[in-house]
PyMOL Python script that loads the backbone (N, CA, C, O; Angstrom):
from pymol import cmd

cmd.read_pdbstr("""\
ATOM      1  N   UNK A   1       0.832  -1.179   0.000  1.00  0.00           N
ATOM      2  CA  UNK A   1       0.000   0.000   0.000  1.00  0.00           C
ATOM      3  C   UNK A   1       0.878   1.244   0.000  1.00  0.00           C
ATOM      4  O   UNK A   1       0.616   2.161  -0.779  1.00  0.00           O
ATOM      5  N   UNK A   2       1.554   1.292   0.550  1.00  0.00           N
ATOM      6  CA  UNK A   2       2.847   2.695   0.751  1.00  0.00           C
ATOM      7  C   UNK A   2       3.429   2.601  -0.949  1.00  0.00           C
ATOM      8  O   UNK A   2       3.611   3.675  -1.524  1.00  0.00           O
ATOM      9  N   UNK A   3       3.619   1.700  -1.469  1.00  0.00           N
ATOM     10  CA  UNK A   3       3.991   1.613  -3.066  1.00  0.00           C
ATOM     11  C   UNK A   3       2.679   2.587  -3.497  1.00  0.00           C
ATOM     12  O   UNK A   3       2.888   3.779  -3.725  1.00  0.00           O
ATOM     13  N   UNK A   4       1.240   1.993  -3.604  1.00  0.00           N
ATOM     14  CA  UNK A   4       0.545   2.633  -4.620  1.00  0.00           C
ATOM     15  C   UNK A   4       0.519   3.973  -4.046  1.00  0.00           C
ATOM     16  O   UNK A   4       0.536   4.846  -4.914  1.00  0.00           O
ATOM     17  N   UNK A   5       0.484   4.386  -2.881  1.00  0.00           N
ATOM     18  CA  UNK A   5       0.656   5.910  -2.232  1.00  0.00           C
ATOM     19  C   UNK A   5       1.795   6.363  -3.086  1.00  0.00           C
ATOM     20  O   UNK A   5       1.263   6.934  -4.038  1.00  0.00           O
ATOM     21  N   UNK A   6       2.745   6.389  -3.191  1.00  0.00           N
ATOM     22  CA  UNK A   6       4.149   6.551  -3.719  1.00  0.00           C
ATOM     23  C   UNK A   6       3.723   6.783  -5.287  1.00  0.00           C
ATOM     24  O   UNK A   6       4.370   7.624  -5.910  1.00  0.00           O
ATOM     25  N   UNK A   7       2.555   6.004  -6.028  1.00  0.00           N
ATOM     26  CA  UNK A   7       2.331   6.398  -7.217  1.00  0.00           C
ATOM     27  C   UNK A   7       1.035   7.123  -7.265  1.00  0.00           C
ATOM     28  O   UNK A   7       0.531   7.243  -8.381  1.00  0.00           O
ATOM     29  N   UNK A   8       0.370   7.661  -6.179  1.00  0.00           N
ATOM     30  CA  UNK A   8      -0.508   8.543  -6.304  1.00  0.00           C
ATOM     31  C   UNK A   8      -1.557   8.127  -6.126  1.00  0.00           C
ATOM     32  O   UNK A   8      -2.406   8.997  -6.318  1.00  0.00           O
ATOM     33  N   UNK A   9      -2.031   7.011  -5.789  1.00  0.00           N
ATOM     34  CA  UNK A   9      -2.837   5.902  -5.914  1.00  0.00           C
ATOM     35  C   UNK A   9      -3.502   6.012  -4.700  1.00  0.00           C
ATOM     36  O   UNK A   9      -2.858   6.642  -3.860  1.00  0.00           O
ATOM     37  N   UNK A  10      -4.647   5.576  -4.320  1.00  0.00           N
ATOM     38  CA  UNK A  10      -5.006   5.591  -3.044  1.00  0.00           C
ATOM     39  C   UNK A  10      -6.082   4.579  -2.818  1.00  0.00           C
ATOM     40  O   UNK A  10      -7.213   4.482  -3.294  1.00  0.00           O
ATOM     41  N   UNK A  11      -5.180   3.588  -1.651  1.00  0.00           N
ATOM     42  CA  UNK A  11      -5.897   2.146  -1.847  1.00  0.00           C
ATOM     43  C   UNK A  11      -7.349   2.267  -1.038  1.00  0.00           C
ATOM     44  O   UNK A  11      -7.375   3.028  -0.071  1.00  0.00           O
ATOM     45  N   UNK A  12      -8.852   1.364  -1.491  1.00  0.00           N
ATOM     46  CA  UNK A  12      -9.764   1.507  -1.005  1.00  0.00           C
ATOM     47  C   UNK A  12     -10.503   2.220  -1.668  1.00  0.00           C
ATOM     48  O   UNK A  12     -11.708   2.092  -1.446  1.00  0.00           O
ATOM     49  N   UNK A  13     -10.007   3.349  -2.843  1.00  0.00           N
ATOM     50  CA  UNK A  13     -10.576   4.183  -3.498  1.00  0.00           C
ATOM     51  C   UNK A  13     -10.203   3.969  -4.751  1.00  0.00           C
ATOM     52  O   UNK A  13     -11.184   3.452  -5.286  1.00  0.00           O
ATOM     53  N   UNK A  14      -9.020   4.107  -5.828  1.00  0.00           N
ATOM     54  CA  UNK A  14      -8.206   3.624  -6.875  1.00  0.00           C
ATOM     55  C   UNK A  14      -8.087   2.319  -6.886  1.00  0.00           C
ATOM     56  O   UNK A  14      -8.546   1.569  -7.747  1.00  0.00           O
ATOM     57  N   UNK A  15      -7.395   1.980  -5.816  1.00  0.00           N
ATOM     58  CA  UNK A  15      -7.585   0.579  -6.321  1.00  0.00           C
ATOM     59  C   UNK A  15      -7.796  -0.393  -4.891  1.00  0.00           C
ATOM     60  O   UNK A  15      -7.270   0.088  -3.887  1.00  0.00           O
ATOM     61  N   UNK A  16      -8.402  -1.504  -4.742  1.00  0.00           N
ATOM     62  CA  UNK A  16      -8.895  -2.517  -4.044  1.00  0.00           C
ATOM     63  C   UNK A  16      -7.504  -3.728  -3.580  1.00  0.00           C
ATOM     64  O   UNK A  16      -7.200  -4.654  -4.332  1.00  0.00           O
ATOM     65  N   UNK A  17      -6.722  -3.448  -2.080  1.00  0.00           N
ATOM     66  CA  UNK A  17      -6.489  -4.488  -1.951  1.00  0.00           C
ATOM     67  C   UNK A  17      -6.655  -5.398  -0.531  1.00  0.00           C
ATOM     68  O   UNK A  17      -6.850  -5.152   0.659  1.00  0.00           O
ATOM     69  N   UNK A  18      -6.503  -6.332  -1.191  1.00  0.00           N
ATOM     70  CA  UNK A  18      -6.477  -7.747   0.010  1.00  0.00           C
ATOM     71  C   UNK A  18      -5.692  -8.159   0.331  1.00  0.00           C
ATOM     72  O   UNK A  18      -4.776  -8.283  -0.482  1.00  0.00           O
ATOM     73  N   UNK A  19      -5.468  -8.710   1.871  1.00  0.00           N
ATOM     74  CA  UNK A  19      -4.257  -9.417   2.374  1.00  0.00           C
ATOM     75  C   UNK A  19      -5.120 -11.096   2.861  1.00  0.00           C
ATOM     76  O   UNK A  19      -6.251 -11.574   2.773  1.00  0.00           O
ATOM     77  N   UNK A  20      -3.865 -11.488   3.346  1.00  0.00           N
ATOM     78  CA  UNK A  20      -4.218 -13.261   3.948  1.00  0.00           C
ATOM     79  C   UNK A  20      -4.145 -13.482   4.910  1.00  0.00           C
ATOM     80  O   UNK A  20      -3.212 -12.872   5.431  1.00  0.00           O
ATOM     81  N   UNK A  21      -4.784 -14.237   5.701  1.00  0.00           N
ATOM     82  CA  UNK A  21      -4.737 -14.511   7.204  1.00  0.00           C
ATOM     83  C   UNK A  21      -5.163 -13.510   8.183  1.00  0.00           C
ATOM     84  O   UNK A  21      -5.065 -13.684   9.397  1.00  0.00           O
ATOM     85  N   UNK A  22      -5.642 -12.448   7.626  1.00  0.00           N
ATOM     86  CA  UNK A  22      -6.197 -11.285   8.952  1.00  0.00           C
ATOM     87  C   UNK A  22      -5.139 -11.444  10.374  1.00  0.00           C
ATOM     88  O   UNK A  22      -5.347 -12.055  11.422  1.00  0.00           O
ATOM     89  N   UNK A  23      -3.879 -10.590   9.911  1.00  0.00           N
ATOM     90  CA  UNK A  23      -2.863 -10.553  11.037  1.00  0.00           C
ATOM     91  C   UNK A  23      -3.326  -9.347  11.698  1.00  0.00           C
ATOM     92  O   UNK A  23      -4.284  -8.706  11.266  1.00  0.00           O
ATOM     93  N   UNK A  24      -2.462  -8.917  13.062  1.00  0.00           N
ATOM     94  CA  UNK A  24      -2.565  -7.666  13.677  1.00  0.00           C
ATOM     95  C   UNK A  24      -2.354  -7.204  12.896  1.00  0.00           C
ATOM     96  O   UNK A  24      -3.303  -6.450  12.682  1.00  0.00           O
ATOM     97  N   UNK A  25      -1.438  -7.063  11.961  1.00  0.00           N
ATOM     98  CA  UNK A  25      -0.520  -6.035  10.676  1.00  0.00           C
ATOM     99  C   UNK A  25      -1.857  -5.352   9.933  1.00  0.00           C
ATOM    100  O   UNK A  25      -1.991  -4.183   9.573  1.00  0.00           O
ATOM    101  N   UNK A  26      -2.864  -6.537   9.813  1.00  0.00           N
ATOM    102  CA  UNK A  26      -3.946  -5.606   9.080  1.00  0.00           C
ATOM    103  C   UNK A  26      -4.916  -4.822   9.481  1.00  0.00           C
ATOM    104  O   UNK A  26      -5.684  -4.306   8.669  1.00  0.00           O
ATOM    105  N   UNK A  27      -5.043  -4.561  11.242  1.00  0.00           N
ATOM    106  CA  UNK A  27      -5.636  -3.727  11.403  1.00  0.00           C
ATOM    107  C   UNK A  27      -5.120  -2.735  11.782  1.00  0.00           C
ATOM    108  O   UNK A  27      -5.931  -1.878  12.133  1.00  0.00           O
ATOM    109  N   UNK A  28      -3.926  -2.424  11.880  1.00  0.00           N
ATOM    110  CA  UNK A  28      -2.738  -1.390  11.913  1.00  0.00           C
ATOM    111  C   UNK A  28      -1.933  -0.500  10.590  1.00  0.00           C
ATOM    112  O   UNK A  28      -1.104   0.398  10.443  1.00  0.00           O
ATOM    113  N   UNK A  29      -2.666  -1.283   9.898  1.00  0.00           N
ATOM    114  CA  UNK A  29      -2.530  -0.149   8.719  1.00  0.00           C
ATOM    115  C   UNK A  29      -2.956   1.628   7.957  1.00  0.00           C
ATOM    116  O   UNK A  29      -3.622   2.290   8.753  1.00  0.00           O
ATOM    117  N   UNK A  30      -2.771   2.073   7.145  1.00  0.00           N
ATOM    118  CA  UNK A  30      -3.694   2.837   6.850  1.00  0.00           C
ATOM    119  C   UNK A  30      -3.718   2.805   5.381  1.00  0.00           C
ATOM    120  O   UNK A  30      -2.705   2.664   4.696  1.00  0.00           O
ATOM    121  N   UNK A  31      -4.813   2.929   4.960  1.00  0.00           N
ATOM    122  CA  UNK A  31      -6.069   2.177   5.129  1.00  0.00           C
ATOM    123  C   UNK A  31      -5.910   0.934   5.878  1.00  0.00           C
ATOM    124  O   UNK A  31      -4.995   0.186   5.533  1.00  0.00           O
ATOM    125  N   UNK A  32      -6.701   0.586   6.898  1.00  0.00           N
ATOM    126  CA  UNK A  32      -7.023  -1.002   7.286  1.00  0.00           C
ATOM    127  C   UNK A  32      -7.064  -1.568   6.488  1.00  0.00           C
ATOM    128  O   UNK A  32      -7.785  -1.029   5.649  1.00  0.00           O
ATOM    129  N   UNK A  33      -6.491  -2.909   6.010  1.00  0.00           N
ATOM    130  CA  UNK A  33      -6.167  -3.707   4.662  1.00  0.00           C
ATOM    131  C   UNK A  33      -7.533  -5.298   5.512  1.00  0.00           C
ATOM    132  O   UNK A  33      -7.570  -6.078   6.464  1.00  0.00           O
ATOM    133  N   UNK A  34      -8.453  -4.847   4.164  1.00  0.00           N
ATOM    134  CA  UNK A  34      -8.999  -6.252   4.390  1.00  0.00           C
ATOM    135  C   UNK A  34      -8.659  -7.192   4.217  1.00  0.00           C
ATOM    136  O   UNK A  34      -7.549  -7.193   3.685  1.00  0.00           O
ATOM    137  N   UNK A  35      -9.100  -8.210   4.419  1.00  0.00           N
ATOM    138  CA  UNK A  35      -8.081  -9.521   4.733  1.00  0.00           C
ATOM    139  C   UNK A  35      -9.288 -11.087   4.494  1.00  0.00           C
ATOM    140  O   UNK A  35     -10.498 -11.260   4.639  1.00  0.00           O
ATOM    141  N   UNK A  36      -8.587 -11.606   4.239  1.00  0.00           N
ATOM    142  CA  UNK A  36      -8.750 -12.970   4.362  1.00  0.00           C
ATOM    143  C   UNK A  36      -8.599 -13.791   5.929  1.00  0.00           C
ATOM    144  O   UNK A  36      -7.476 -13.904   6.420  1.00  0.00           O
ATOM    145  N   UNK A  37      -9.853 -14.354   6.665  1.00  0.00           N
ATOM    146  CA  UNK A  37      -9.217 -14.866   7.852  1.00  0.00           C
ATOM    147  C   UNK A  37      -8.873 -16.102   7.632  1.00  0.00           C
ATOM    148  O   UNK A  37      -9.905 -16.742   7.431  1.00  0.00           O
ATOM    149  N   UNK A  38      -7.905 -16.800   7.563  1.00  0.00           N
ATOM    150  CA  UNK A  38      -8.187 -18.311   7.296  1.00  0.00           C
ATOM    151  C   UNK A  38      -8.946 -19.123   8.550  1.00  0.00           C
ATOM    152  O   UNK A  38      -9.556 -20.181   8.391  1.00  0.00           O
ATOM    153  N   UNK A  39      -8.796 -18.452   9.772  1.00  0.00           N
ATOM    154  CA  UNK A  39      -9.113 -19.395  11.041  1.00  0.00           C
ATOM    155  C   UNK A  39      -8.082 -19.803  11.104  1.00  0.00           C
ATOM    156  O   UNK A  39      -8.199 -20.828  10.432  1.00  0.00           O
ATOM    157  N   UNK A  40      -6.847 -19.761  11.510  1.00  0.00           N
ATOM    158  CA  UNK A  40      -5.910 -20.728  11.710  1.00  0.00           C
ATOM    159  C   UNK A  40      -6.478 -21.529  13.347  1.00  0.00           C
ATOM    160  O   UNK A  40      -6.244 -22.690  13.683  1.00  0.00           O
ATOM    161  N   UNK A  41      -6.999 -20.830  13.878  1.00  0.00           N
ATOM    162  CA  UNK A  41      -7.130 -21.643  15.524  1.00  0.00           C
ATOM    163  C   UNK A  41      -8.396 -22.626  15.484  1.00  0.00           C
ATOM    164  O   UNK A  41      -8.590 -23.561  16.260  1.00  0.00           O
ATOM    165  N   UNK A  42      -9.093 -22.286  14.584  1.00  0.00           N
ATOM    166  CA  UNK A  42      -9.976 -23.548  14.419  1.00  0.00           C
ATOM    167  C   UNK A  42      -9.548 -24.940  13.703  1.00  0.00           C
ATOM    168  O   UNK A  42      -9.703 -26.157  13.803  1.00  0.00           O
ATOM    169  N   UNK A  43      -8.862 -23.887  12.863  1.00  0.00           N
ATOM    170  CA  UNK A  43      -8.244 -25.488  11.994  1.00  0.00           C
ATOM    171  C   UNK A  43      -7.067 -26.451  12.707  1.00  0.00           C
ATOM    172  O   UNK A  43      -6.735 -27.608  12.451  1.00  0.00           O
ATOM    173  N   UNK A  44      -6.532 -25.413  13.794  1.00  0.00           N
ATOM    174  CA  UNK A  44      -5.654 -26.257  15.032  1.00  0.00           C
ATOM    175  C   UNK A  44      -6.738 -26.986  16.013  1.00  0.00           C
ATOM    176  O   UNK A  44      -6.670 -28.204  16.178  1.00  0.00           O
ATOM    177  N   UNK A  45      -7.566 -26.335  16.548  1.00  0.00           N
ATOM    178  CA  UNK A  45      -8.679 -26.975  17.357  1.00  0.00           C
ATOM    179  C   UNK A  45      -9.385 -28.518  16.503  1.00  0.00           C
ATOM    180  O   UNK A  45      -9.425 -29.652  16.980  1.00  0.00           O
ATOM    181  N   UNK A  46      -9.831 -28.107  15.272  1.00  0.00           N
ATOM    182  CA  UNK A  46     -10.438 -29.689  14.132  1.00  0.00           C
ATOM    183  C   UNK A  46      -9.479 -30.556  14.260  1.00  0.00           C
ATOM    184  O   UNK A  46      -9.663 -31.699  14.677  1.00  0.00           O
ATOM    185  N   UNK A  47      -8.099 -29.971  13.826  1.00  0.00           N
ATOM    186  CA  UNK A  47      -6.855 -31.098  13.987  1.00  0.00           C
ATOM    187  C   UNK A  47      -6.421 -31.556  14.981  1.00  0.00           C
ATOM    188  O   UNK A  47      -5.993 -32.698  14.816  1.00  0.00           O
ATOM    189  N   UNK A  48      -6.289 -30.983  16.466  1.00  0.00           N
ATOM    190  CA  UNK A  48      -6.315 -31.759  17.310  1.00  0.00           C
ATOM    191  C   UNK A  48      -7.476 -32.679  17.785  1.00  0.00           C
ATOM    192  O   UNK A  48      -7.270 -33.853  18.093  1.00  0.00           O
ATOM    193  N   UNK A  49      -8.954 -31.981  17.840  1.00  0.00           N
ATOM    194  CA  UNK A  49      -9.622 -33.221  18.013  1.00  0.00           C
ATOM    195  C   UNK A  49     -10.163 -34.201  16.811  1.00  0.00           C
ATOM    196  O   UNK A  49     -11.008 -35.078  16.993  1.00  0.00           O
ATOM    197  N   UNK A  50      -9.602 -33.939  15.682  1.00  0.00           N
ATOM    198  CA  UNK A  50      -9.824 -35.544  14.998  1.00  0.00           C
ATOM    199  C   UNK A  50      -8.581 -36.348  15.408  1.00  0.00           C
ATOM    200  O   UNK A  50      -8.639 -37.530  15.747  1.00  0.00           O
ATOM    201  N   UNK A  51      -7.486 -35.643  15.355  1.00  0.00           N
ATOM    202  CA  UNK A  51      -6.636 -36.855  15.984  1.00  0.00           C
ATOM    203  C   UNK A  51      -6.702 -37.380  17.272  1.00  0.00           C
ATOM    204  O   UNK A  51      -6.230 -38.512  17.371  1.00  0.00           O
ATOM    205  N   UNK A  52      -7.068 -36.977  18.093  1.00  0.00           N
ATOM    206  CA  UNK A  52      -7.657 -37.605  19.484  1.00  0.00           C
ATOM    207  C   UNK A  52      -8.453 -38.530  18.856  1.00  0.00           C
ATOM    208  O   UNK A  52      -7.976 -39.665  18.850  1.00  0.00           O
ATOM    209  N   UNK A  53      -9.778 -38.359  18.199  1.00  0.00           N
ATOM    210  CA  UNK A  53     -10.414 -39.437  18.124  1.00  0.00           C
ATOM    211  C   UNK A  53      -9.799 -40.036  17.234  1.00  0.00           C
ATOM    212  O   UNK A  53     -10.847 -40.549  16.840  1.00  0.00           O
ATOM    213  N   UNK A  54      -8.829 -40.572  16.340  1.00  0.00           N
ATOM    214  CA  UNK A  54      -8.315 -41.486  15.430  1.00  0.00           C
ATOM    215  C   UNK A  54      -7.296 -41.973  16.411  1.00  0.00           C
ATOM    216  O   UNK A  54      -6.723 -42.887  15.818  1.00  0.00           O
ATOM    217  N   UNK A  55      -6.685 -41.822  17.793  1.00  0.00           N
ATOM    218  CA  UNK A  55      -6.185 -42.499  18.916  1.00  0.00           C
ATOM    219  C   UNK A  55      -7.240 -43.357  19.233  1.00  0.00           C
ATOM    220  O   UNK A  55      -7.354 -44.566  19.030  1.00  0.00           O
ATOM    221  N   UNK A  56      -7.863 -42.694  19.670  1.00  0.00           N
ATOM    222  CA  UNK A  56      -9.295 -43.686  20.219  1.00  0.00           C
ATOM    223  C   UNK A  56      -9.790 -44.573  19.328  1.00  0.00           C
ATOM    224  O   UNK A  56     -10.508 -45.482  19.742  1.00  0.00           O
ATOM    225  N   UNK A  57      -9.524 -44.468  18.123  1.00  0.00           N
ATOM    226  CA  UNK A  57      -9.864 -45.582  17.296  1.00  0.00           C
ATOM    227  C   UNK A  57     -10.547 -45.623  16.325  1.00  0.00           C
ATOM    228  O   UNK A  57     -10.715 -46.586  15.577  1.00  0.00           O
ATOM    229  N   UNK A  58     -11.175 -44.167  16.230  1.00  0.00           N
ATOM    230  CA  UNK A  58     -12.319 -43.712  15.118  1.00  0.00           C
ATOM    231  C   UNK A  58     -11.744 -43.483  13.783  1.00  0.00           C
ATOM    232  O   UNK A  58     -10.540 -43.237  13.717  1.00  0.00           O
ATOM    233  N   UNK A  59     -12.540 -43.540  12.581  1.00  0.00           N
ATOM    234  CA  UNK A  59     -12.230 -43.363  11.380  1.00  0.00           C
ATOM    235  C   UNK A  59     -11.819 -41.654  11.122  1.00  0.00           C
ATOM    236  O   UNK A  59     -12.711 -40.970  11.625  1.00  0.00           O
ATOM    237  N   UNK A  60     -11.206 -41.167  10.765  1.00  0.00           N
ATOM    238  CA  UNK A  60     -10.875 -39.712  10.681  1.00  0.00           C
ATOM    239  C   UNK A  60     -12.140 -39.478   9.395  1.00  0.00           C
ATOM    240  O   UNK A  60     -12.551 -40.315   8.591  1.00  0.00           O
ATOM    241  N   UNK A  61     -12.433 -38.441   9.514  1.00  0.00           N
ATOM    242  CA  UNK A  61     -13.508 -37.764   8.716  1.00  0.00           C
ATOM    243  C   UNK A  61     -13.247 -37.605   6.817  1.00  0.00           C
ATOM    244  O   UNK A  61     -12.378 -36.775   6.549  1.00  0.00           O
ATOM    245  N   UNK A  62     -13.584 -37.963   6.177  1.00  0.00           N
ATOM    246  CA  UNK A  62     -13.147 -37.916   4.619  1.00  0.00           C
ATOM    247  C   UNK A  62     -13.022 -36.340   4.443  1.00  0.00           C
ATOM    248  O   UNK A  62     -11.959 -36.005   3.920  1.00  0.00           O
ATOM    249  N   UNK A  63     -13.670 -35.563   4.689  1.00  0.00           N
ATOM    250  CA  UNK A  63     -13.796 -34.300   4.598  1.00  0.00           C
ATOM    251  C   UNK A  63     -13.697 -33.439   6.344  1.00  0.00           C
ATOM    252  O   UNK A  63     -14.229 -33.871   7.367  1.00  0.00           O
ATOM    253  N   UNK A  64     -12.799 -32.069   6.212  1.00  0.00           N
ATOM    254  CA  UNK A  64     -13.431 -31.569   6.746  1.00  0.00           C
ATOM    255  C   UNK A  64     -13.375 -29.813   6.694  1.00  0.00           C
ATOM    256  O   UNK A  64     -12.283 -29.287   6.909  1.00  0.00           O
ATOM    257  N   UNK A  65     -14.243 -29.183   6.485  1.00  0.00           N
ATOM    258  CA  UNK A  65     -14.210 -28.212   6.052  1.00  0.00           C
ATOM    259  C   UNK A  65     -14.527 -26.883   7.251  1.00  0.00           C
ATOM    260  O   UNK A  65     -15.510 -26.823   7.989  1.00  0.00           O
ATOM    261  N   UNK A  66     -13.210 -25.734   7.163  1.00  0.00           N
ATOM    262  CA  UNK A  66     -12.993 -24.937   8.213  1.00  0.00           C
ATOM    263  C   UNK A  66     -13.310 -23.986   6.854  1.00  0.00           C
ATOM    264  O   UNK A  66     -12.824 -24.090   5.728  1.00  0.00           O
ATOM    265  N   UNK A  67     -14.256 -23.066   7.346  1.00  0.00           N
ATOM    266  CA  UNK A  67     -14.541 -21.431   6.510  1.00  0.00           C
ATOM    267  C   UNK A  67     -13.837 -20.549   6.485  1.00  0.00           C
ATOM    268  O   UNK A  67     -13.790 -19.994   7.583  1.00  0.00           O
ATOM    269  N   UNK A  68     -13.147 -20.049   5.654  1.00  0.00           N
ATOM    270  CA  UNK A  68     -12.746 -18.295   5.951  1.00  0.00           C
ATOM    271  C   UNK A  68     -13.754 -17.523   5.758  1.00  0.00           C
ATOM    272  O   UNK A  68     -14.954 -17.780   5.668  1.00  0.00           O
ATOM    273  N   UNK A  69     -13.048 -16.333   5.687  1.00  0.00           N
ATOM    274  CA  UNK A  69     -14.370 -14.962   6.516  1.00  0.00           C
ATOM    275  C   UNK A  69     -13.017 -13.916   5.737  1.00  0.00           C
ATOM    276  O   UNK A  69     -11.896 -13.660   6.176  1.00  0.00           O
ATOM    277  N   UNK A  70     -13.634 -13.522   4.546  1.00  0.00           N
ATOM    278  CA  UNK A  70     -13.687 -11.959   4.348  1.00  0.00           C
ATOM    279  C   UNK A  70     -14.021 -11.047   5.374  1.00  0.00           C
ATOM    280  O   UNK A  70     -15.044 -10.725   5.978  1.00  0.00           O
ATOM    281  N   UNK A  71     -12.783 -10.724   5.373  1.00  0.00           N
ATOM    282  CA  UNK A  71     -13.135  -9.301   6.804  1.00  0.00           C
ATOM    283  C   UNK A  71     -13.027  -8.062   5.719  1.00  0.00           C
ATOM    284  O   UNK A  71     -11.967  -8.019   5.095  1.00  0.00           O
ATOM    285  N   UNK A  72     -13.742  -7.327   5.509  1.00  0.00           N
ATOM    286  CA  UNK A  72     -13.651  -6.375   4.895  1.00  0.00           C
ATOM    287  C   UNK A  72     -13.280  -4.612   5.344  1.00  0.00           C
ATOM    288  O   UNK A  72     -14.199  -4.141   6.014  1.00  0.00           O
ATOM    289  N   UNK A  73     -12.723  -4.133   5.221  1.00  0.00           N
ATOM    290  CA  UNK A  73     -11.884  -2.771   5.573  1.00  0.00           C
ATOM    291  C   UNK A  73     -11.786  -1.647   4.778  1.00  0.00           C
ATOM    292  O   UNK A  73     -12.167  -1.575   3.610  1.00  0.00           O
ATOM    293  N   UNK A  74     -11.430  -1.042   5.225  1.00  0.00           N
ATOM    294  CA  UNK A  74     -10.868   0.491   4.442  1.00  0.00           C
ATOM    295  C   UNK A  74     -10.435  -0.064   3.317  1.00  0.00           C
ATOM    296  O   UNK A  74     -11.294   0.175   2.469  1.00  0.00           O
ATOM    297  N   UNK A  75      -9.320  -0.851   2.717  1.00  0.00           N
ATOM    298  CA  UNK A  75      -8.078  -0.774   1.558  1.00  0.00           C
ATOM    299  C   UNK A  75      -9.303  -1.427   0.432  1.00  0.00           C
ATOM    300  O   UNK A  75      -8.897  -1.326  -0.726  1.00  0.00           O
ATOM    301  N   UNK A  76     -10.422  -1.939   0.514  1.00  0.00           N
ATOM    302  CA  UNK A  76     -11.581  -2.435  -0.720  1.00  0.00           C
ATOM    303  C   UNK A  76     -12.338  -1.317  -0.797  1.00  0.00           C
ATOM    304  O   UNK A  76     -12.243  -0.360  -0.029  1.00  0.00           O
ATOM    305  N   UNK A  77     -13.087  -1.413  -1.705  1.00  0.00           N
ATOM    306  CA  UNK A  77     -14.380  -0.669  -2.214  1.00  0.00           C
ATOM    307  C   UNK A  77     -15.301  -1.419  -2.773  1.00  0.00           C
ATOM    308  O   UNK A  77     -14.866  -2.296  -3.519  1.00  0.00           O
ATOM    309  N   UNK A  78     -16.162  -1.365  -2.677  1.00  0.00           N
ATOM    310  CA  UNK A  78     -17.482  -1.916  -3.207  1.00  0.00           C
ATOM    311  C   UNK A  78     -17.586  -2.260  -4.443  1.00  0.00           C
ATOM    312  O   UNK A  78     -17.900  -1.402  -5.269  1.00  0.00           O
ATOM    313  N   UNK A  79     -17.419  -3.177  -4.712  1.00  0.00           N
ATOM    314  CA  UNK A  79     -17.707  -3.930  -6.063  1.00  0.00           C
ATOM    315  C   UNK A  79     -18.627  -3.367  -7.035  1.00  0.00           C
ATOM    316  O   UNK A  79     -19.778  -3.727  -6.786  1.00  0.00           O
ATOM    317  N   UNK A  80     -18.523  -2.487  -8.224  1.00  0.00           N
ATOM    318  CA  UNK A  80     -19.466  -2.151  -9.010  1.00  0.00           C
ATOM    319  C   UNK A  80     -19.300  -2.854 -10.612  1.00  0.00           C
ATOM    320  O   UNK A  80     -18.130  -3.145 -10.858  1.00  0.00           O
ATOM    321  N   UNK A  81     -19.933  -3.056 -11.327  1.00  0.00           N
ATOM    322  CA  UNK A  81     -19.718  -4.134 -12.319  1.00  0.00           C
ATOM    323  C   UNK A  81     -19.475  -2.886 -13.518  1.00  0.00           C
ATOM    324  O   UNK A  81     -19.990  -1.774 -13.403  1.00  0.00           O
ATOM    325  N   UNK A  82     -18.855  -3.171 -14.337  1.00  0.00           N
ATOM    326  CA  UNK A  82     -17.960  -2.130 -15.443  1.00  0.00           C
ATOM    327  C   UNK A  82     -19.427  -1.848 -16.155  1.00  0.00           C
ATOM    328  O   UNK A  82     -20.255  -2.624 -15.676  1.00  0.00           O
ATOM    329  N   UNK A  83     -20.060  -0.880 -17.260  1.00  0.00           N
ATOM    330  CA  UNK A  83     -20.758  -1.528 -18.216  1.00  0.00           C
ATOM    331  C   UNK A  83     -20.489  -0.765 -19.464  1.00  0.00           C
ATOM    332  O   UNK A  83     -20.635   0.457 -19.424  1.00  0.00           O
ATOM    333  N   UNK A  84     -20.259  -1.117 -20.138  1.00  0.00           N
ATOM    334  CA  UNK A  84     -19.820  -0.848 -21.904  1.00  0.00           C
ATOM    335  C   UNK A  84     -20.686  -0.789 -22.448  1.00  0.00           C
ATOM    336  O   UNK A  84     -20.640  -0.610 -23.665  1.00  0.00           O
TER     337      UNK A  84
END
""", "prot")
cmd.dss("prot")
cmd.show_as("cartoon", "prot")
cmd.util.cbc("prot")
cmd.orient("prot")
């Protein structure tokens, strides 16, 4: 973001960006950089308790699916569709 500042640019307004994992880093920015959360602590919490139960003896799950979460912030803007 300090790059597109540097070219005049001004993120959230010019142009739209996203980061990964929703760190502290992204709400300490300016603009606040929206983010991607992956959940990392849930997907540690699923992984420790399926492996507990695959100790115990259970079949581990074929699937298992942890959500991210668009956190949305200052550095996006609202999606408007082009029209020609």
């Amino acid at each position: 973001m300090k790059g597109l500042k540097k070219l005049g640019r001004i993120p959230g307004r010019d142009v739209s960006v996203t980061g990964f994992n929703d760190s502290l880093l992204a709400r300490s920015t300016d603009p606040e950089l929206s983010s991607v959360n992956s959940r990392p602590e849930e997907m540690g919490e699923t992984a420790v308790s399926i492996l507990s139960r695959v100790l115990e003896g259970e079949d581990p799950p074929k699937i298992t699916l942890v959500r991210p979460e668009l956190v949305l912030r200052e550095s996006t803007s609202p999606f408007t569709e082009k029209k020609e």
